[in-house]
Every structure is written in structure tokens, then in C-alpha cells.
N, C-alpha and C positions, 0 to 999 in steps of 0.2 A: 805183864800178864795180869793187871789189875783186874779184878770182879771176876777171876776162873777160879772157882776151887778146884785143890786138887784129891779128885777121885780116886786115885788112883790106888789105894787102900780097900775103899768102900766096893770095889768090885762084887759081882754074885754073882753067880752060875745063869743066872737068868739074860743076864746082859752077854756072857758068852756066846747062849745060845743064841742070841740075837749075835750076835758077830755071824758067826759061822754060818747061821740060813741065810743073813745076808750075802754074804760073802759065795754062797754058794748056787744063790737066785743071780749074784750077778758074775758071774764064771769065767764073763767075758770081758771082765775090767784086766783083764794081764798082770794077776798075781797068783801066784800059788800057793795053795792051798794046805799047809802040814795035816798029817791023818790026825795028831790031835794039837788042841791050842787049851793048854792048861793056863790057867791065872799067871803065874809066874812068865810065862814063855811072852805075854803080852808087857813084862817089863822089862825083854830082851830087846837091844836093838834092832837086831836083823827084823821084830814084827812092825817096825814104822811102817812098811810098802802097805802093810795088811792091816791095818790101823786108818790109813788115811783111804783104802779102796772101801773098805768098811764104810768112813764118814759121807762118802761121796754115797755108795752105794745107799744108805739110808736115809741121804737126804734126799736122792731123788727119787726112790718112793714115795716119799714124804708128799713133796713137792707135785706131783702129779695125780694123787689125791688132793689135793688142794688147788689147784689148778681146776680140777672139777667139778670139786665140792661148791668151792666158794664159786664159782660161776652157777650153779644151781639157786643157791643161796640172793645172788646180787644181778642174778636177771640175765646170765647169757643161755641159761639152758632152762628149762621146765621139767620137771617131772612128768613121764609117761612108763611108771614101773609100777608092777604088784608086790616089791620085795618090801615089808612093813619096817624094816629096818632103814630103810632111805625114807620113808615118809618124814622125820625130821626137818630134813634139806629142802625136800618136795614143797612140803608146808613154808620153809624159810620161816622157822621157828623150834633150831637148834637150842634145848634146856639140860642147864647143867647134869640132870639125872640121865642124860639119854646114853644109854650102854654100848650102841653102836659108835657114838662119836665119842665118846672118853675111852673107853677100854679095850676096842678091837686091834689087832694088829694089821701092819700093813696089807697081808694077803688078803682079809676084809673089803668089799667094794666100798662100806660105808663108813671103814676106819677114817680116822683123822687126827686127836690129841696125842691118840700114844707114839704114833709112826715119827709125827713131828718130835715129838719130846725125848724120846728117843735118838733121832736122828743129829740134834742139838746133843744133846748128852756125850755121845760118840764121839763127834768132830771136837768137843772142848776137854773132854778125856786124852784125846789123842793129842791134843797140844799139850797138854800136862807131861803126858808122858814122853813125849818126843824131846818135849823142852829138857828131858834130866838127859839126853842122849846128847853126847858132842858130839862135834862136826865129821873124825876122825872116825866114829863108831859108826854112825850115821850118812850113807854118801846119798847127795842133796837134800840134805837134814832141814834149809832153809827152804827150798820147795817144797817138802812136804808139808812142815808149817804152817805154809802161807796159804798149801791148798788144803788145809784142813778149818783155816784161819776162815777163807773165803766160806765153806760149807756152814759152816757156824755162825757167818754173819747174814748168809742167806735164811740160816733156821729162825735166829732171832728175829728178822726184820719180816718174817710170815707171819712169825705169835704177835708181831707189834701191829701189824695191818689188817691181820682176823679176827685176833683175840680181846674181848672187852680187857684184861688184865692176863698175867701169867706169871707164876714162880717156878723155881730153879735149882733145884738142889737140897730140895727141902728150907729153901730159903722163904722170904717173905713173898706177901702179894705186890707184883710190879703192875703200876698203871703202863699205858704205851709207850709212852714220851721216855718211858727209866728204860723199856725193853728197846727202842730205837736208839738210845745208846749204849747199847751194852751192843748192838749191833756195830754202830761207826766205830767203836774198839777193836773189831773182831777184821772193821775189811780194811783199817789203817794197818794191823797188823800182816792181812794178804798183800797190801801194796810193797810190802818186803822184798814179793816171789822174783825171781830173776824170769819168771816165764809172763810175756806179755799177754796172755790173754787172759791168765789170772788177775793179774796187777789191772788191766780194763774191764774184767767183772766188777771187782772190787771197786771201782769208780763210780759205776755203774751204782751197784748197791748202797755204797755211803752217799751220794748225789738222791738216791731214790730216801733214805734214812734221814737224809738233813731237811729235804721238801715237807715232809712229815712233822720235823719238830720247827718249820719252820725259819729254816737256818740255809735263805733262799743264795745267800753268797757264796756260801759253801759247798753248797748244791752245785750253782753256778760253774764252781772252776772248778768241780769235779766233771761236772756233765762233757767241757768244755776241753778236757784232757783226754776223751774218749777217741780214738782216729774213726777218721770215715769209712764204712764196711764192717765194723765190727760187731759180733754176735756172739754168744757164747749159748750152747744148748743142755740140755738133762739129757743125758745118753737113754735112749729106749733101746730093745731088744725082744725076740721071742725065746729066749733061751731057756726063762723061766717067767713066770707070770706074774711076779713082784717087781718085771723089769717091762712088764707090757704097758702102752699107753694106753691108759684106762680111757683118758677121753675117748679115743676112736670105740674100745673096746662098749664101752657104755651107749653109746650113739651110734655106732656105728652097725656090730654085734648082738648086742642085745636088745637095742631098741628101749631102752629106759631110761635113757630124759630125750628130748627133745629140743633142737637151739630155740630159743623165746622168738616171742612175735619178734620182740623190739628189733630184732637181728634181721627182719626177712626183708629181701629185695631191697635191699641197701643201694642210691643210686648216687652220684654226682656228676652234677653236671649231664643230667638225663642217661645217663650212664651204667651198666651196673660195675659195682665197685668191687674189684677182683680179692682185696685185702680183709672183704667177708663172706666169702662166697659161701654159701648156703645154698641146699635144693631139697625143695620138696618130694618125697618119694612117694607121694600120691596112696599109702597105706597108713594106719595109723598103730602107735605105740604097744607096750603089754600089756596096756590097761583096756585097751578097745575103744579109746575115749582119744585122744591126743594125737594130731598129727606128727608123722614125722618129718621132720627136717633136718637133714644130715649136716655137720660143719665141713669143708673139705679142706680145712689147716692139714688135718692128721688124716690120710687114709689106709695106715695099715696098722700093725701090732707095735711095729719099730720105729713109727715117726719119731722123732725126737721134737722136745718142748722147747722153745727157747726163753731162755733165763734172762738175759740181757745185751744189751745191741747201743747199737750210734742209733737208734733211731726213738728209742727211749731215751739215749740223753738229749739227742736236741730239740725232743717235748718237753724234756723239763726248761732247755736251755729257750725256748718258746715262751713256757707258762713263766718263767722271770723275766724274762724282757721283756714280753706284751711287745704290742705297737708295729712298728714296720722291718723287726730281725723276726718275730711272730709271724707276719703274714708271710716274710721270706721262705720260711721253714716252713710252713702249711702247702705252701705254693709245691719244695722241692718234695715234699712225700708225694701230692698229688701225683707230678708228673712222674714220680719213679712208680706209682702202681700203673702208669699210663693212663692217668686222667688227666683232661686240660686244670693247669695249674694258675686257675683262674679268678681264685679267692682276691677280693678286695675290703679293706673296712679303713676307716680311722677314728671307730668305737670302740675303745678301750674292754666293754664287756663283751659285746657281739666277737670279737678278738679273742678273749680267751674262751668263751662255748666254744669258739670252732676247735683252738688248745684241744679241751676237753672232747670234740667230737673226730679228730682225729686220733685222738690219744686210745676212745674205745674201737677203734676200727683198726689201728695199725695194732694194738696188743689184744685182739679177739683172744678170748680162749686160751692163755696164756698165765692166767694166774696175779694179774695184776686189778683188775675190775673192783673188787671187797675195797682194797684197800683204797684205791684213790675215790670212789663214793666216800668212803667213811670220811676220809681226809676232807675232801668237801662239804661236807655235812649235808649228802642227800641220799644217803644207804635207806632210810627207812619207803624213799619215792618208790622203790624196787622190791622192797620187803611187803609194802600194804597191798590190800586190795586181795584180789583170789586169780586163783588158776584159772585161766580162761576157760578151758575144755573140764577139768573135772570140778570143779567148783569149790574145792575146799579152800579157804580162806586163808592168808598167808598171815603171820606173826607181828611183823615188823619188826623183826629183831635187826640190830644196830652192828653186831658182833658173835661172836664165836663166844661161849661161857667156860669160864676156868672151872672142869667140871668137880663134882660133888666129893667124887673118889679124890681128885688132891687135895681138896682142902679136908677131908678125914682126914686124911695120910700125913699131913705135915703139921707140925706141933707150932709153927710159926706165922699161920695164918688162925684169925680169927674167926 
């Protein structure tokens, strides 16, 4: 349990209230609900089910603001809103003062720090506390764990992919590299779960954690332990509107961002490419200014987001090998979107762009784009220059800011 504190003392009414709305926005995760959850009753056994529907439930609020966000931000959407509180993203030129993006709560469209930090909070609280509960007190004590374990390694490895830096507990300022490992802790500890689809996220994630710090071996034979078919998703719902997929609801709904140029009529092989399918709806945004162009990944309230797949591992198991298991695996995405699988190279670099250009086609919209730009070192290609349609100028910012309100708050940052 290295690098967890335990919370579980430091509890506050505030962090309850945050259980409960969560727990009550997602009603439909199959746990019941007690009329009330006082402090103590959260160091009872029987609250594990409701501890770990909690973790899951705030992380994938979390996560699908962030899935939006950061594609606003890194070039899969544009801004086409009047709401001044997204203008931040719009611009892609998020600063640590900005109030929508450090302090709103999840039910916020422009929330983003607290929902995450929070949602991490939860899932590592809940291992704390689970961890004092035995086996005998606790039935599938080890499953709960590991699925609390997984949600935790998902939070960390978001702040390590969006966030220029991030702290934890009133801890110090972590660079990325310290936050990607406090992740691979989190999903060696899910590869525990006796349930396989856990134990194959977690693969997932520590393979996406090791490409990061550059720990391409490890990557490797995680990627390469993934089975074929496999995908793991963020449950969406309309039950309540902290479980709705904001993507759709944003784009779709309300018309305030729009998918980027870069995204439109995507073809291969003279082809158009089903894996981005995009259409323009021949009307323009809130702003009066910005066309729209719908994404059709998500087209209702309940899509569900997918977190992890075979199909991101054998991109990464791609971008380590290069050469002719590279073009193999370019070839078999092609034909499973039913494109001719017709790539050829024996250019080592021309070989990984295509990596890289199937990687942003097969994980469109998905939450993944921030991070592997950054990993690359060409976030800022995406951040410069201006909004085609409204003109405002974009930032170039590199990363998410650890904003201004935690480093008041914590006596451990300078």
C-alpha cells in the first residue's frame, strides 16, 4: 500500500456529501443506498459495496469531462459556445486562476480539477479503508480492492497526461513521471482482481503509464497480455445528469463545441474512414459563427466512453516494435474498420506517423489525444495559432495547471 495515506481520520462532511450525490446521480450502479451514511457507518464493513460504487461513480464523471475537455483543448473539438466560463478551453489556454476549471463540481460543464481530485481521493480512501476490513467481514473483499485499485490508477494516470504537475493529500508538487508511478502502483495492485476484465484494464493502463515514462518493455508485455476483443467502458446513463455523456450532450445538444477541422472527412484509401465519422449539419454553433459538426462515437445521453481495449494495446505494442509487426497491426485495424489493409513502408519514421495516425482515429474522442501529443512533444502544434471561425487566438498551453487554490491550500508546496 505504498504512497496511500491513510484518510481515513481526516474525513469531512463535505467529502460525505460528495459520496451520497454521487452515489445518488449514479442509482444505477446496483447498491443501496442507507437513509443516512454518518462518518463512522463509512468505517463499517458492510459500506465497502458503497465505497467502491462511490470510486467508480466519481471517476467516471471525472473522466468524461476530461474526455471533452482535453479534446477541446488538443484539437478534437473547437469551441462554438456563448458560456464565458468554457472560454478557457475554447481559447486552449487553461491558467491556474481559472474558477471554472479548479473549483467547480462535477455537475459544472466546465468543471475539471475538483471532479478528478476528488474522484482519486475516493478510490484511495476506499482502499484504505477496505484494506482494515478482512476477508471474513468483507465478501469479495479482494475484488473490491482491485476495483477501487483500477479507478485510482485511472485518476492518477489523467493528472499525469493533462496536468503540467499535481499534489495529493496535501502532499508536495509531483512532476508526471512521480504521478505515472504512483499510477503503475495503483493498476499492479488491480491486477490482483480475480475478475478479468479488471485485471485487462489494468494492463491496459500500466502499458499506457510505462509508454509515458518510457519503460517501452514493460509497456510491451503488458500491452501483449491484453486478449483479443477486449474493451472496457465508463458506464453512462440518463438517470441523472452527472451520469450523462457530456460529449454527446455538448455537441450534440447544445451545439457548443464543434469536432475541429482536423477531424472532417477523414479518408483512406479514397475511402471515408468509419472510425471518425463526423457530418456536418449544415447550421452553425451558439456563437452564430462556427459550423457544426457532429461526432457520431456518442449519439445519445447513455453512450458509454471506452476506457480501454486490445486495440490500444496493440498500438502501443505497434509503436515498440516499429518495422514489419507495425505495419502488420496497422494493416489489421484497417481491415477490421473495413478499409483495404493496404499500408506498406520500410521507413522506420513514415512507420510510426501512421502508429500515430491510426492511434488518433482509432481512440477519437475518447480521452486519450492531451496525453499522447504531450508524450510526443507536439501539444503545443494544436494549442497555437487561432480559432478558425471566431478568431480568437489560442494559448499554446502545453498542459492543465495545478491551480492557484491548491497550492494556497497546502503548506507543502512552494
Amino acid at each position: 500500500m505504498s504512497g496511500i495515506l491513510d484518510n481515513r481520520k481526516k474525513i469531512k462532511g463535505g467529502f460525505l456529501s460528495l459520496l451520497l450525490t454521487l452515489f445518488l446521480g449514479a442509482c444505477d450502479l446496483s447498491v443501496t443506498l442507507p437513509g443516512e451514511t454518518p462518518a463512522d457507518a463509512l468505517d463499517d464493513p458492510s459500506a465497502a459495496p458503497l465505497l467502491t460504487v462511490s470510486a467508480q461513480g466519481a471517476f467516471e464523471c471525472a473522466y468524461t469531462q476530461y474526455a471533452l475537455l482535453s479534446g477541446l483543448v488538443s484539437g478534437e473539438f473547437m469551441g462554438s459556445q456563448t458560456f464565458l466560463g468554457q472560454v478557457p478551453y475554447q481559447r486552449r489556454d487553461v491558467r491556474p486562476l481559472d474558477a471554472s476549471f479548479a473549483t467547480s463540481g462535477c455537475g459544472s460543464s466546465t468543471s475539471l480539477h475538483t471532479p478528478l481530485a476528488q474522484a482519486r481521493f475516493i478510490a484511495d480512501d476506499a482502499i484504505n479503508r477496505i484494506s482494515g476490513f478482512s476477508d471474513g467481514d468483507v465478501p469479495n473483499r479482494s475484488a473490491l480492492l482491485a476495483t477501487n485499485a483500477l479507478y485510482a490508477g485511472y485518476s492518477y494516470t489523467t493528472f499525469a497526461e493533462g496536468w503540467c504537475s499535481a499534489a495529493f493529500d496535501l502532499g508536495p508538487e509531483l512532476q508526471s513521471a512521480a504521478v505515472f508511478e504512483l499510477a503503475k502502483e495503483r493498476f499492479s495492485m488491480a491486477l490482483e482482481s480475480p475478475d478479468a476484465d479488471i485485471r485487462n484494464a489494468a494492463y491496459v493502463g500500466r502499458a499506457r503509464a510505462q509508454m509515458s515514462l518510457g519503460q517501452t518493455a514493460g509497456a510491451l508485455g503488458d500491452a501483449r497480455a491484453v486478449p483479443e476483443g477486449f474493451e472496457f467502458f465508463i458506464t453512462r446513463s440518463t438517470a441523472a445528469s452527472v451520469r450523462e455523456n457530456k460529449i454527446f450532450n455538448r455537441n450534440h445538444v447544445e451545439q457548443a463545441v464543434s469536432v475541429d477541422p482536423a477531424f472532417w472527412n477523414l479518408e483512406w484509401a479514397g475511402m471515408p474512414d468509419p472510425r471518425v465519422h463526423v457530418t456536418d449539419q449544415g447550421i452553425l454553433g451558439q456563437d452564430g459563427l462556427t459550423p457544426m459538426w457532429f461526432q457520431q462515437k456518442y449519439t445519445s445521453r447513455d453512450a458509454e466512453i471506452r476506457l480501454a481495449s486490445y486495440t490500444e494495446a496493440r498500438l502501443i505494442v505497434a509503436e515498440v516494435e516499429g518495422g514489419a509487426a507495425a505495419v502488420a497491426i496497422i494493416n489489421e485495424l484497417l481491415e477490421e474498420a473495413g478499409l483495404p489493409g493496404n499500408f506498406a513502408s520500410m521507413n522506420a519514421q513514415e512507420i510510426q506517423e501512421q502508429v500515430q495516425e491510426q492511434r488518433r482515429r482509432e481512440l477519437f474522442v475518447e480521452g486519450h489525444r492531451m496525453g499522447v501529443l504531450r508524450r510526443l512533444g507536439s501539444i503545443t502544434q494544436f494549442t497555437s495559432g487561432s480559432h478558425p471561425y471566431v478568431g480568437d487566438a489560442y494559448g499554446g498551453m502545453e498542459c492543465f495547471p495545478l491551480p492557484d487554490t491548491e497550492r494556497q491550500g497546502n503548506p507543502n508546496i512552494t
